[in-house]
C-alpha positions as CSV (number, residue, x, y, z in Angstrom):
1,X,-1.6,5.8,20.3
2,X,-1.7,2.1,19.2
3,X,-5.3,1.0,17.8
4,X,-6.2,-2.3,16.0
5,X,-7.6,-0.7,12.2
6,X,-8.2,-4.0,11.3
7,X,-11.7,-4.1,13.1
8,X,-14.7,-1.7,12.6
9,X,-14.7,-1.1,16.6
10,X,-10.7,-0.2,16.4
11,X,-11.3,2.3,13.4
12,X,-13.9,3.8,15.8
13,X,-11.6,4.5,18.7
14,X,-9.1,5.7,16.2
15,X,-12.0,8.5,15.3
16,X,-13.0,9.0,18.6
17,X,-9.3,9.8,19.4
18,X,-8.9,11.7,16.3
19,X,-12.0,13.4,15.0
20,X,-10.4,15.0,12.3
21,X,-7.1,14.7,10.0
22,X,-5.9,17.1,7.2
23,X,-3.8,14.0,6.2
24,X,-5.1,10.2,6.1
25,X,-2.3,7.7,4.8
26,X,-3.8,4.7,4.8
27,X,-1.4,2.2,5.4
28,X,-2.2,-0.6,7.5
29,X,-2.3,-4.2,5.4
30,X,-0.6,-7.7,6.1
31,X,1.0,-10.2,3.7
32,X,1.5,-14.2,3.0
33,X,2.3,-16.4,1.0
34,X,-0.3,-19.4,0.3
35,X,-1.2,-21.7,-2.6
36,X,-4.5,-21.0,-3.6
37,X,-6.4,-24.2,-3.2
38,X,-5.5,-23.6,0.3
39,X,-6.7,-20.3,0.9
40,X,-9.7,-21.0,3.8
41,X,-12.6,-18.4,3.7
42,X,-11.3,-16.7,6.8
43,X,-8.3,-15.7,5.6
44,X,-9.5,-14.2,2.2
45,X,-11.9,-12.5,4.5
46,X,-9.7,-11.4,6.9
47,X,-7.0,-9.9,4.3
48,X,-10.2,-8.2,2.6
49,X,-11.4,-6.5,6.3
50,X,-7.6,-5.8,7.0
51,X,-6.3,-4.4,3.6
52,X,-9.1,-3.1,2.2
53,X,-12.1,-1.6,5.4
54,X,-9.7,-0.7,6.6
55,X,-9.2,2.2,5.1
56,X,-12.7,2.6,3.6
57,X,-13.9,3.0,7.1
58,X,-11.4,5.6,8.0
59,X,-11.6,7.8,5.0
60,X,-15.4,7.8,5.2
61,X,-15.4,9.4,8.4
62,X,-12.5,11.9,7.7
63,X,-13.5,12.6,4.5
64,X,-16.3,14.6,5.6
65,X,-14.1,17.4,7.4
66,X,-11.6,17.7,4.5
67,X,-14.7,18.7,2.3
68,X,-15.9,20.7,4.6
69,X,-13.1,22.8,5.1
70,X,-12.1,22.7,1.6
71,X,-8.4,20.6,1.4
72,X,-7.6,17.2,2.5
73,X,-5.2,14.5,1.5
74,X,-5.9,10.9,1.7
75,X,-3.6,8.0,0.3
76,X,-4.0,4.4,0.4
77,X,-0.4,2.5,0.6
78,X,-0.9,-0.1,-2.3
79,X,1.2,-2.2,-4.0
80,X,2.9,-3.2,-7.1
81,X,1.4,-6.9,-6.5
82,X,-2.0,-4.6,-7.5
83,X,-1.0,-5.3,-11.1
84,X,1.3,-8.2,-11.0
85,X,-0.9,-10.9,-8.5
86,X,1.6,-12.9,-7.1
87,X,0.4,-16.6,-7.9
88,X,1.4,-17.6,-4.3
89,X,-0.5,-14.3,-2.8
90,X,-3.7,-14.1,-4.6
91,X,-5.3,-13.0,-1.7
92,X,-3.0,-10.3,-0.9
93,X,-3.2,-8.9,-4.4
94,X,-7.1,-9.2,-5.0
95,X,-6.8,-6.8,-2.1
96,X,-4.3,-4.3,-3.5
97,X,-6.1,-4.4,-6.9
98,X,-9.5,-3.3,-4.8
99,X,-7.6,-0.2,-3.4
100,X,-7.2,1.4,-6.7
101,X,-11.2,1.3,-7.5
102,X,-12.0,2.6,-4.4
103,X,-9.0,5.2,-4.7
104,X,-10.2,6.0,-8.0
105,X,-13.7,6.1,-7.1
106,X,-13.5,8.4,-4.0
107,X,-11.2,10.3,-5.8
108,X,-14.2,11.2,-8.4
109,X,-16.7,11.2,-5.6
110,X,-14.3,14.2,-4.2
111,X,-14.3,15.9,-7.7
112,X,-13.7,19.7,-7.3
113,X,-13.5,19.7,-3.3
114,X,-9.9,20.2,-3.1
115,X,-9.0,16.8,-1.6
116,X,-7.0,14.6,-3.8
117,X,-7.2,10.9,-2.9
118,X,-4.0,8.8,-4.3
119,X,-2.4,5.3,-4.4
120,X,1.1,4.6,-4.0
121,X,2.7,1.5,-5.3
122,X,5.8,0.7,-3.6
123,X,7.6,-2.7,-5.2
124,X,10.0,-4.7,-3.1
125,X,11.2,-2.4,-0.2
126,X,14.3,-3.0,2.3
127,X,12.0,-3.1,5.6
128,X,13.2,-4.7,8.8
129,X,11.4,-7.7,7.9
130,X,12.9,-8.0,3.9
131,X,16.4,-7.6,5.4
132,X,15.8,-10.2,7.7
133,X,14.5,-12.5,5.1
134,X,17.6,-11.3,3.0
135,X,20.2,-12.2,6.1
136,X,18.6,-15.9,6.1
137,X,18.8,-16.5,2.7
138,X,22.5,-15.6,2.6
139,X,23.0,-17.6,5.8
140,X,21.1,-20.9,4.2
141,X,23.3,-20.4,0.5
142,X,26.4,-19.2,2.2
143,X,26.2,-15.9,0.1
144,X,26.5,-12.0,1.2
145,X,23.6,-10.2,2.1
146,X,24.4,-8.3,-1.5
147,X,24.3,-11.4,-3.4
148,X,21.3,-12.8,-1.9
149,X,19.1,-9.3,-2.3
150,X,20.2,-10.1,-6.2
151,X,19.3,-13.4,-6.2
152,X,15.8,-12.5,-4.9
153,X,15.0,-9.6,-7.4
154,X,16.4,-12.0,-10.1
155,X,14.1,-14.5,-8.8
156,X,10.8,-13.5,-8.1
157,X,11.4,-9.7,-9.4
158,X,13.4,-9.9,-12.5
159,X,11.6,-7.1,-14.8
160,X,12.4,-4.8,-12.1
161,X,14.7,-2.2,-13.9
162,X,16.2,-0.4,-10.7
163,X,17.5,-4.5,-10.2
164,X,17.5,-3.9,-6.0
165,X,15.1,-3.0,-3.3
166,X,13.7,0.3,-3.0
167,X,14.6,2.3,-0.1
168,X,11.5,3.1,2.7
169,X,12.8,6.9,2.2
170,X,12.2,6.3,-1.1
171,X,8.6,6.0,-0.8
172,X,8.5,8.3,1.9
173,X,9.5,10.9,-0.3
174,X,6.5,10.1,-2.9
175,X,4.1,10.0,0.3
176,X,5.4,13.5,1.5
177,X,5.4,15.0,-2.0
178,X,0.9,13.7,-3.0
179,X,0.6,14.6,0.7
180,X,1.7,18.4,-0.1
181,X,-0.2,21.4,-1.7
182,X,2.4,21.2,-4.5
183,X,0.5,18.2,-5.3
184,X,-3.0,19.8,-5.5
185,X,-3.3,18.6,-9.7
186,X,-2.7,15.3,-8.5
187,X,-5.4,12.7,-7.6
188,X,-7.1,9.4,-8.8
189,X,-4.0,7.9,-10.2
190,X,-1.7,5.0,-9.1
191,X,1.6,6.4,-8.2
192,X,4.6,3.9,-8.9
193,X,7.1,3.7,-6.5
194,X,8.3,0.1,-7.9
195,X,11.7,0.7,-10.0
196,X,10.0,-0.6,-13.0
197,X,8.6,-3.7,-12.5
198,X,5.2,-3.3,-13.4
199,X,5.8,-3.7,-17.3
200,X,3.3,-1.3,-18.9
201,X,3.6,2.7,-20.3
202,X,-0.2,3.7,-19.0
């Protein structure tokens, strides 16, 4: 099934299609990079209906069920960039900083119900799209694909302890883990999947 979450008429087909879930990963979101003076009203609008209603608008229809029946899981796939704001993405990370108040606040408006409601914050991850971006910028310097992933993380990620990109299985495994009954203690918090970067101990 491919349905546009982005608009409130997609994320009603998607429930029409799929009146009730157990699980609700929230995941959908886009990305870019832009100086701020020349961020338009559209597009801080369109990253905030994309990144953020998105999900609102899903778990407020599923949510209901998983109450009902006692257990549910819902996740919203945030982002490291929630604490660090990228100067040249400040739309992008105004959105990922939203995500954990409304995780955090559905997560208390769930209290007791037996559905847990998490954020997972992945840092720099080797997608399709990064190791493209990693195979040009080794093409343009005339370095390896190695070298350039380093020069990156050194770059624009250098407090990242793990000093590489995290693996998708790597945050597939915390996904599969807050998804599970083993995880039942676990809800409201902001799960770091990020190799360190984020600086703090809270």
């Amino acid at each position: 099934m491919a349905l546009n979450a982005a608009t409130a008429e997609g994320c009603q087909k998607i429930i029409q299609s799929l009146p009730q879930v157990d699980i609700l990963i929230n995941n959908l979101g886009i990305y870019g990079t832009c100086e701020f003076a020349e961020i338009t009203d559209e597009q801080w609008f369109e990253f905030f209906e994309t990144n953020i209603m998105s999900g609102v608008r899903l778990s407020r229809h599923y949510m209901k069920g998983m109450k009902s029946q006692g257990w549910g899981r819902i996740q919203f796939i945030s982002s490291e960039s929630a604490f660090n704001i990228p100067a040249d993405m400040v739309h992008y990370g105004m959105t990922k900083s939203a995500m954990q108040g409304v995780s955090r606040g559905l997560a208390k408006a769930l209290a007791g119900t037996g559905v847990t409601v998490n954020t997972v914050l992945p840092g720099p991850t080797r997608t399709e799209g990064a190791v493209i971006m990693i195979e040009n910028i080794a093409k343009q310097q005339g370095i390896t694909s190695v070298e350039a992933e380093k020069y990156l993380i050194e770059k624009h990620r250098n407090s990242s302890i793990i000093r590489r990109f995290t693996e998708p299985r790597e945050i597939a495994n915390m996904v599969v883990y807050i998804a599970s009954e083993q995880a039942s203690a676990t809800t409201g918090a902001a799960l770091r999947v990020e190799g360190g970067i984020i600086d703090s101990i809270h």
